[in-house]
Phi, psi and omega in degrees: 000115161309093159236149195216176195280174236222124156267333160319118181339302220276290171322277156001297194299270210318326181292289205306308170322291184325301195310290187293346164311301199289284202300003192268278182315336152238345168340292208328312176328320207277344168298335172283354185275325232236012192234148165328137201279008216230311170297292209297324169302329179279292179320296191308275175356318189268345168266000153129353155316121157293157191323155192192117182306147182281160161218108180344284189302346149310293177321312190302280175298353184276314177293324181323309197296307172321282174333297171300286179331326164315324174285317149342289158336297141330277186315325179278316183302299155344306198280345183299301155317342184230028255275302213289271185327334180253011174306348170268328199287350171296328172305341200261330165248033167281312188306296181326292191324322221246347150313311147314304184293304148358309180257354150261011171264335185284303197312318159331319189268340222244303175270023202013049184265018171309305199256010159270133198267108181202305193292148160324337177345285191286320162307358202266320193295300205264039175276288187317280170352315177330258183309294168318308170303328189292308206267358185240349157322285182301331182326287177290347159272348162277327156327285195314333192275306230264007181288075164031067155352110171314000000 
């Protein structure tokens, strides 16, 4: 199976979509770089985290974490403006999206966060679910033209 970006609108419309979901959704991230390790606690608290002490390397992996993923964001936003220059890394992350949300239903599942309703899981699983279908869907229905006949 062939997948390439899509010249069709509509399929063109909908990867973009996909696209601009996944930068909304780690963008968002990039607000834990620029907050306070006492702001950024308070958000986690509110996602059902317990109280959590400052410790430097906490802090440290939390912008990291932050960051990257913010870049994610940059990058999926990018690639929305540009769908032909970022097409390998678009091949790459409808699987991510959906490999992700995978791993966050066995961790959940692992950590017994299933029946909490406080945590994030499910806004998280179907952001990812989301985004994946959204960017790989056309992928693959573009694919689908450019395929050898049987």
């Amino acid at each position: 199976m062939i997948m390439t970006i899509p010249t069709h609108p509509s399929w063109l419309n909908v990867l973009r979509l996909g696209l601009l979901v996944s930068a909304a959704g780690w963008g968002i991230s990039f607000g834990f770089v620029f907050q306070s390790w006492d702001a950024c606690t308070i958000w986690l608290y509110s996602m059902g985290a317990q109280p959590i002490h400052y410790q430097p390397l906490l802090d440290y992996w939390l912008k990291m974490a932050a960051a990257t993923f913010g870049g994610i964001g940059i990058a999926s936003l990018l690639a929305c403006f540009w769908p032909q220059e970022f097409r390998g890394m678009i091949r790459l992350l409808g699987p991510f999206h959906l490999l992700l949300a995978m791993v966050l239903l066995v961790s959940a599942r692992q950590n017994h966060l299933e029946r909490l309703s406080a945590t994030p899981l499910r806004p998280d699983v179907v952001f990812c679910l989301l985004a994946g279908v959204l960017i790989l869907f056309p992928l693959v229905m573009a694919g689908r033209k450019l395929s050898p006949a049987r």
